[in-house]
KETORLUM-853007 format. One record per residue (C-alpha): residue number from 0; x, y, z. Coordinates in steps of 0.05 Angstrom, whole numbers, plus 5000, padded with zeros to 4 digits. Example, Ala and Ser with C-alpha at 12.3 -4.5 7.8 and 13.67 -1.06 7.14 Angstrom:
REM KETORLUM-853007
<rec num="0" u="5246" v="4910" w="5156"/>
<rec num="1" u="5273" v="4979" w="5143"/>
END
This chain:
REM KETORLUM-853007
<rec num="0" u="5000" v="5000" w="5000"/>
<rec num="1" u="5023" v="5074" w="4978"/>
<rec num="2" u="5040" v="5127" w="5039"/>
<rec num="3" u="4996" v="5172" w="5005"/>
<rec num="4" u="4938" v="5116" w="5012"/>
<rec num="5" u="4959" v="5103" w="5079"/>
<rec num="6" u="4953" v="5179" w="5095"/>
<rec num="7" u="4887" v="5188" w="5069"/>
<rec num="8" u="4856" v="5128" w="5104"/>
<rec num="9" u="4882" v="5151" w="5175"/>
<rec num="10" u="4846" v="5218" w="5153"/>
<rec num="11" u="4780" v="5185" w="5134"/>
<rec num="12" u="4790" v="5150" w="5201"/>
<rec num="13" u="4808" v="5208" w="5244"/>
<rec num="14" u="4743" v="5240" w="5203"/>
<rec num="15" u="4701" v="5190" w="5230"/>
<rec num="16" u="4705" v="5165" w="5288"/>
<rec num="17" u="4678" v="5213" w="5337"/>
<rec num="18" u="4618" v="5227" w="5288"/>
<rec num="19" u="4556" v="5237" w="5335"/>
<rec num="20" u="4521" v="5188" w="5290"/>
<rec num="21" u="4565" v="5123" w="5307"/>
<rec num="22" u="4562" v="5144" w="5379"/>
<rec num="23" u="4501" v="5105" w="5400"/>
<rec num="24" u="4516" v="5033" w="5364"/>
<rec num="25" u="4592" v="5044" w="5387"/>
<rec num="26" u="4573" v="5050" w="5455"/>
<rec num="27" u="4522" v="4982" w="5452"/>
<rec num="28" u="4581" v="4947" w="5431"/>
<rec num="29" u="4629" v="4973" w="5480"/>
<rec num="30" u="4575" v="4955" w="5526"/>
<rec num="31" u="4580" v="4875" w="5510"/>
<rec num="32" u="4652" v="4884" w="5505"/>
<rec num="33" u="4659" v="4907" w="5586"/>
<rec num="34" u="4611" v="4857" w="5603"/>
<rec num="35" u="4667" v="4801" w="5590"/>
<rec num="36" u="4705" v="4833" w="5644"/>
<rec num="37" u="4659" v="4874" w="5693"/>
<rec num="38" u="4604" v="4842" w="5729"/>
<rec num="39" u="4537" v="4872" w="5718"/>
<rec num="40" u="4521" v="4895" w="5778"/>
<rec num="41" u="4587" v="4943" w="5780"/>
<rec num="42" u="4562" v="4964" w="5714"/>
<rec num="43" u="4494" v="4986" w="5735"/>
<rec num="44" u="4528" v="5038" w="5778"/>
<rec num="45" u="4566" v="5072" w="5730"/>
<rec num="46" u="4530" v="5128" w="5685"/>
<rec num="47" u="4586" v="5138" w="5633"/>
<rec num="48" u="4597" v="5067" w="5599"/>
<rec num="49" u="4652" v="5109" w="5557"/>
<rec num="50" u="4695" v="5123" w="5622"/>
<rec num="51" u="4707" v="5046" w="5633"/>
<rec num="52" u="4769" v="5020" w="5606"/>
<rec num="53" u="4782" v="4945" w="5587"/>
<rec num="54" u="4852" v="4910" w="5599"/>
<rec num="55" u="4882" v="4899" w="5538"/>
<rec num="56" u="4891" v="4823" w="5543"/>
<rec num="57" u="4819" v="4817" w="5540"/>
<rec num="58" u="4815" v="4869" w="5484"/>
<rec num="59" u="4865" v="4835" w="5440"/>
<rec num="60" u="4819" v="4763" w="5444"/>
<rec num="61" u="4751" v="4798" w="5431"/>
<rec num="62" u="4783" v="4839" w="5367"/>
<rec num="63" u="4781" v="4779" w="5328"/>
<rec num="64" u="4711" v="4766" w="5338"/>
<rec num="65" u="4688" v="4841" w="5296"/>
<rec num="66" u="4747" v="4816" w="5250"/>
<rec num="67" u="4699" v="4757" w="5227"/>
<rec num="68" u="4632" v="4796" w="5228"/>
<rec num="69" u="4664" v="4850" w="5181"/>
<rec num="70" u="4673" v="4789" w="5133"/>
<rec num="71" u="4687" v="4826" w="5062"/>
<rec num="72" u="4690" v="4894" w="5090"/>
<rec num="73" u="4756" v="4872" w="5138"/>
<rec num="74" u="4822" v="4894" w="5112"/>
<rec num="75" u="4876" v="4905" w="5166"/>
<rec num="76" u="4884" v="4903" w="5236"/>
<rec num="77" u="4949" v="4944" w="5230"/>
<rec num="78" u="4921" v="5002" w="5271"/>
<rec num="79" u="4890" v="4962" w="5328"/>
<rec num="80" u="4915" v="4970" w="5403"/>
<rec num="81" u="4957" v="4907" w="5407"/>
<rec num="82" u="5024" v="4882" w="5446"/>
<rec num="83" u="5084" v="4903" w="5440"/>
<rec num="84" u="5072" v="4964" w="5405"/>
<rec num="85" u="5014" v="4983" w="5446"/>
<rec num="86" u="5046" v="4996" w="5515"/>
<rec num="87" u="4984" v="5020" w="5557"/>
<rec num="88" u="4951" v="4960" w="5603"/>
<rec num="89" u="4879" v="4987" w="5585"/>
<rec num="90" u="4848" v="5010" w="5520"/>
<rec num="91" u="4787" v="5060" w="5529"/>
<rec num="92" u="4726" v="5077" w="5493"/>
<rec num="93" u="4756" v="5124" w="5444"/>
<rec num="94" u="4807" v="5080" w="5419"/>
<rec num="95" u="4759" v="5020" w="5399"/>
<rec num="96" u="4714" v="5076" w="5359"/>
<rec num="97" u="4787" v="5080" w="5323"/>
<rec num="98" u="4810" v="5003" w="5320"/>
<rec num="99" u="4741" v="4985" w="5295"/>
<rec num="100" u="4739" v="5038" w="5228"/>
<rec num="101" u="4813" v="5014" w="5217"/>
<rec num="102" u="4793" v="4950" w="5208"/>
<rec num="103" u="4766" v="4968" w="5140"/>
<rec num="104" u="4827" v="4981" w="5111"/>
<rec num="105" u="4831" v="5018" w="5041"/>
<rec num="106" u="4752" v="5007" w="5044"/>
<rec num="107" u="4735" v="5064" w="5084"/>
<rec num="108" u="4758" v="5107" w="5025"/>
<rec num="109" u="4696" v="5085" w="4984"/>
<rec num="110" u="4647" v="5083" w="5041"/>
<rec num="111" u="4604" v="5146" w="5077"/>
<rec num="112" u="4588" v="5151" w="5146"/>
<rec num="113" u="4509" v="5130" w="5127"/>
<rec num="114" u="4546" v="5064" w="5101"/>
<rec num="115" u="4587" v="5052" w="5166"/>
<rec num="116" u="4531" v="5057" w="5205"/>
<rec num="117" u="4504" v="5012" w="5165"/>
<rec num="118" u="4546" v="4972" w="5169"/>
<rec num="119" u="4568" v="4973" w="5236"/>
<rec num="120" u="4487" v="4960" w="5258"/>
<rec num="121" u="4494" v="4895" w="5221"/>
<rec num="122" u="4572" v="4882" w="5257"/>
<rec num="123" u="4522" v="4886" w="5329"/>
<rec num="124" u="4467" v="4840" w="5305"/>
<rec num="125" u="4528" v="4791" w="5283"/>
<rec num="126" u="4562" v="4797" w="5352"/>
<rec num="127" u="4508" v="4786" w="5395"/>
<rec num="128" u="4455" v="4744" w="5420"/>
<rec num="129" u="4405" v="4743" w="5475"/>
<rec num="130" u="4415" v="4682" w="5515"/>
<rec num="131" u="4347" v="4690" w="5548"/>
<rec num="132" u="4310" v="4680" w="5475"/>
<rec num="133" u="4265" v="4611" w="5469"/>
<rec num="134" u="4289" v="4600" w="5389"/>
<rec num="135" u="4234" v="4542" w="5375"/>
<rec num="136" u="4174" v="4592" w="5408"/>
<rec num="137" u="4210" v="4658" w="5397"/>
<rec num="138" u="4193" v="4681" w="5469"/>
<rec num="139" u="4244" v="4691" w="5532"/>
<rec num="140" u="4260" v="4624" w="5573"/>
<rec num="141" u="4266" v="4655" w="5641"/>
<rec num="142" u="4202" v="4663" w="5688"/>
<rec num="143" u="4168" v="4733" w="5699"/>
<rec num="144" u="4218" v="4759" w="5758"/>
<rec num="145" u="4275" v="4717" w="5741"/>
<rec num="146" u="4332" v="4755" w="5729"/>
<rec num="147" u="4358" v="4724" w="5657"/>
<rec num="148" u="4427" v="4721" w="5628"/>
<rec num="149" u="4409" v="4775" w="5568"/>
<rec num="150" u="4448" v="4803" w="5517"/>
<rec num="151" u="4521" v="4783" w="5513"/>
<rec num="152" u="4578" v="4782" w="5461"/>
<rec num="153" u="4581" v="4709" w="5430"/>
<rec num="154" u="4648" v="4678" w="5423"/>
<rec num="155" u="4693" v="4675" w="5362"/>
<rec num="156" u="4670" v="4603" w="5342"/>
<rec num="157" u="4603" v="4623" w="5330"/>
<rec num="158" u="4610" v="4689" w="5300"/>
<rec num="159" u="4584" v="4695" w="5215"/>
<rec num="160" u="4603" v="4744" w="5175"/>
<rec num="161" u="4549" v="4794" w="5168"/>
<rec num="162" u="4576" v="4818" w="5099"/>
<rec num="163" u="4590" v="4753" w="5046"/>
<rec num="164" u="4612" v="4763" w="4975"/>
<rec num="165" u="4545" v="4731" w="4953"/>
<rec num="166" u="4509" v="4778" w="4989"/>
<rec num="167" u="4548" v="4843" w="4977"/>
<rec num="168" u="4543" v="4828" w="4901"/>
<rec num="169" u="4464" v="4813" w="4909"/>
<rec num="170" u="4463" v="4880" w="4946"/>
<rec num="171" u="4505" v="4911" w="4883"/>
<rec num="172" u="4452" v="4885" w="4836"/>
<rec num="173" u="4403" v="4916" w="4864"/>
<rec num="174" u="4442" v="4982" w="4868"/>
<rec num="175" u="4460" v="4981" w="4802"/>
<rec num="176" u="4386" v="4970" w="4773"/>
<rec num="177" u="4371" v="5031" w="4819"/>
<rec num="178" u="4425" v="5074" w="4801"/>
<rec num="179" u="4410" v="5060" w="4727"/>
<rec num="180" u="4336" v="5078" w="4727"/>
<rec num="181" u="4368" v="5141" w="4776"/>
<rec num="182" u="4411" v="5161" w="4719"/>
<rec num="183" u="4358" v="5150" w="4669"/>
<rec num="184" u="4325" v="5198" w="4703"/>
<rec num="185" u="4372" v="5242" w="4712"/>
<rec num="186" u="4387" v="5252" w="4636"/>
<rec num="187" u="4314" v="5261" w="4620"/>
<rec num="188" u="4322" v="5322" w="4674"/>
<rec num="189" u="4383" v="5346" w="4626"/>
<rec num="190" u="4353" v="5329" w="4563"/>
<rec num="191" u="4293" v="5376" w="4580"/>
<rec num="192" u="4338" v="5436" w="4602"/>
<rec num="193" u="4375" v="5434" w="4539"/>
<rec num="194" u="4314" v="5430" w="4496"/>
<rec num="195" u="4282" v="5494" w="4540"/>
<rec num="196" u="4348" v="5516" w="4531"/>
<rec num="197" u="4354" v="5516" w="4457"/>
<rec num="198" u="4279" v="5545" w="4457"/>
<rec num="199" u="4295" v="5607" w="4486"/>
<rec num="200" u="4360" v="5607" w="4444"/>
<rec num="201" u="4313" v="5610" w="4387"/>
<rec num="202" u="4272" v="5656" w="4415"/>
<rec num="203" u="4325" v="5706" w="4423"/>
<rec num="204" u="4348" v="5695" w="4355"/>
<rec num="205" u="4285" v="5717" w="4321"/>
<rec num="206" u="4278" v="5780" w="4366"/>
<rec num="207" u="4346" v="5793" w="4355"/>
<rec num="208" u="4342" v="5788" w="4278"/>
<rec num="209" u="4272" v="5818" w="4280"/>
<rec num="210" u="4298" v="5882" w="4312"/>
<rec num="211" u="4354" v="5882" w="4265"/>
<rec num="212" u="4313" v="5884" w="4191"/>
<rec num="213" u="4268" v="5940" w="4238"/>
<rec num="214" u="4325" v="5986" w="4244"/>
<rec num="215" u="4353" v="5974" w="4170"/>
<rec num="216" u="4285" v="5982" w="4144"/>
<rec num="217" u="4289" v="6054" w="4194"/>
<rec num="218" u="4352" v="6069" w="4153"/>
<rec num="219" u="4323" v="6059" w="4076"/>
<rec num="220" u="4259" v="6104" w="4099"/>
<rec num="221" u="4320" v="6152" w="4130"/>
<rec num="222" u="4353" v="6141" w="4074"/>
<rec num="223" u="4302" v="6160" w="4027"/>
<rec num="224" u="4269" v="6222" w="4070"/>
<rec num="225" u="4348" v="6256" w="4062"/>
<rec num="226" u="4351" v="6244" w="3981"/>
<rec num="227" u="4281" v="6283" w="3972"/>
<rec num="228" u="4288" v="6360" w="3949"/>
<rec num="229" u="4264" v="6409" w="3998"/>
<rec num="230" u="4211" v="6432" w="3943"/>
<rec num="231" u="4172" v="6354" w="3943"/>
<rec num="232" u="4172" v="6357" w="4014"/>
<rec num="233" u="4142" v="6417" w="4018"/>
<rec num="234" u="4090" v="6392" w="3956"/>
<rec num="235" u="4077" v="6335" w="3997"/>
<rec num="236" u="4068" v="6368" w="4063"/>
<rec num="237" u="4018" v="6422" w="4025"/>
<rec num="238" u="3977" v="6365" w="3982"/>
<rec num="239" u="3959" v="6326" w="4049"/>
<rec num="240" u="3954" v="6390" w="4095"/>
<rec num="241" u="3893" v="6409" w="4027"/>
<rec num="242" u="3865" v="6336" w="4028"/>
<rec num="243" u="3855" v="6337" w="4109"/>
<rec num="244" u="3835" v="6414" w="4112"/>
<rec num="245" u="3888" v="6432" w="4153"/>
<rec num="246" u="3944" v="6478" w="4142"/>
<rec num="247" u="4008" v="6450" w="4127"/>
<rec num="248" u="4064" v="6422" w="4173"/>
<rec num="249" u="4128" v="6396" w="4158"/>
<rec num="250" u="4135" v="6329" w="4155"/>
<rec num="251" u="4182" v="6297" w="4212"/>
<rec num="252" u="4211" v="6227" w="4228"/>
<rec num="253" u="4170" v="6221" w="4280"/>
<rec num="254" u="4110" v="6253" w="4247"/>
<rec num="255" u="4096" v="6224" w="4179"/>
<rec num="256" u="4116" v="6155" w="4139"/>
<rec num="257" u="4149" v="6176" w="4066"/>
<rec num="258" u="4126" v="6141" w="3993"/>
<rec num="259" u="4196" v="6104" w="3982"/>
<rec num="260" u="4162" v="6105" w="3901"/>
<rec num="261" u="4161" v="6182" w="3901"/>
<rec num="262" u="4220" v="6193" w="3934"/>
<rec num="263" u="4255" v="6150" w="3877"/>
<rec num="264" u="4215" v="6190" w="3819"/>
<rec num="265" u="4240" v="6243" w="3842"/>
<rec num="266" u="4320" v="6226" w="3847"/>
<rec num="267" u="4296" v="6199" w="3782"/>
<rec num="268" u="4274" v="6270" w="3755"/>
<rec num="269" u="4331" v="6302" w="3783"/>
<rec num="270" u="4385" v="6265" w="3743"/>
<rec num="271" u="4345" v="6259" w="3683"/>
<rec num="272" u="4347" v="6346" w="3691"/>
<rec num="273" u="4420" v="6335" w="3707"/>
<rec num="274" u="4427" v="6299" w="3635"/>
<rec num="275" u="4393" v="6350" w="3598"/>
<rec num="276" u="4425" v="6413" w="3633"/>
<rec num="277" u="4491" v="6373" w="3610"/>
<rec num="278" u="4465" v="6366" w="3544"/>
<rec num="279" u="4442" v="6437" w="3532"/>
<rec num="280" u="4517" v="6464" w="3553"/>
<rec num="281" u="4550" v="6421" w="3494"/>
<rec num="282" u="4505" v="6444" w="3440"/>
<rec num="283" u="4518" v="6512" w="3458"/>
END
């Protein structure tokens, strides 16, 4: 394994193992794992099951047991508390929350802290059993009153691995037929932006060219208005002002719409008295 690998899974370890979400299934296993040392009834005194340490002779045997229940998902035990690099005669709470995410090795990398809880829920149900249940009836075996033998940590003979390959790849069938029809999904979601996209596009197009052949068609008229002699414009202005009954106004942009036909008769005219005035000079 790279250092850089190494690095980043002590960082996704050191990320995790405080989180307040693996606090309450950490501390029902630390629970069972005290019971193989304390008595109960020392136990029941004690508020803060955390603040209990557990000799490290009888952590080293029980490691082995969440070793097996990881089954696929267990990598390394490289990190765990063990002798004789581990000096200390106890290990506390804190330190198993550690051990136990280390045991997943370069895993951990592709796994969230949903997915360890998860995962570590499953780890508990593999670990332990309630002596007290009746398995053919599915009730308890001690009498109402009876003070039973309860919950407890089973030993490393009878542990099975809560995660097999035949299940994990079941498991990753069934996540890939979801994460297909997800993604299906997901590009029908995309496929309708672009096309809303691309509608507006369009959209924006047509105004755009629309409201350029409006001002070029503003230029021609402009165009036209500035070729026309003073005289037609002052025809024109007279023959409407006669045909309304109103004196006469000159014509504006803003006030009037020019005939584009008469304004080309007339540049017409003008050059064809251009023509003759050039004629007239030569025969003279």
């Amino acid at each position: 394994m790279l250092s850089s690998e190494i690095k980043m899974i002590r960082l996704r370890i050191s990320d995790y193992y405080r989180d307040p979400l693996m606090e309450p299934i950490f501390y029902k296993i630390w629970k069972l794992m005290i019971e193989v040392q304390y008595e109960k009834t020392l136990l029941k005194a004690v508020s803060q099951l955390g603040h209990i340490p557990l000799a490290t002779s009888v952590y080293e045997r029980l490691i082995p047991v969440f070793e097996t229940a990881l089954g696929v998902y267990y990598q390394s035990s490289y990190y765990v508390a063990k002798r004789p690099v581990y000096k200390a005669d106890t290990v506390f709470f804190d330190r198993f929350c550690y051990d136990f995410f280390s045991l997943f090795g370069v895993n951990i990398l592709f796994l969230e802290i949903q997915h360890l809880e998860m995962i570590t829920r499953k780890v508990y149900s593999a670990v332990s059993y309630n002596f007290d249940k009746d398995i053919e009836t599915g009730g308890t075996l001690t009498k109402k009153g009876e003070a039973g033998l309860g919950l407890h940590l089973i030993s490393l003979e009878c542990v099975e691995a809560a995660f097999t390959e035949d299940a994990l790849s079941e498991s990753k069938h069934h996540l890939s037929v979801k994460s297909r029809f997800l993604n299906k999904i997901s590009e029908n979601m995309k496929d309708i932006k672009t096309r809303i996209q691309i509608v507006n596009r369009k959209q924006s197009e047509e105004d755009f060219i629309e409201k350029v052949e409006q001002e070029k068609r503003e230029n021609d008229e402009e165009e036209v208005r500035s070729l026309q002699s003073p005289d037609r414009r002052a025809a024109d202005s007279g023959s409407e002002a006669e045909e309304s009954g109103q004196p006469g106004k000159k014509k504006t942009i803003f006030s009037t719409m020019l005939d584009p036909e008469a304004a080309l008769a007339e540049k017409e005219r003008k050059k064809e008295d251009k023509r003759r005035l050039v004629q007239e000079m030569r025969i003279k």
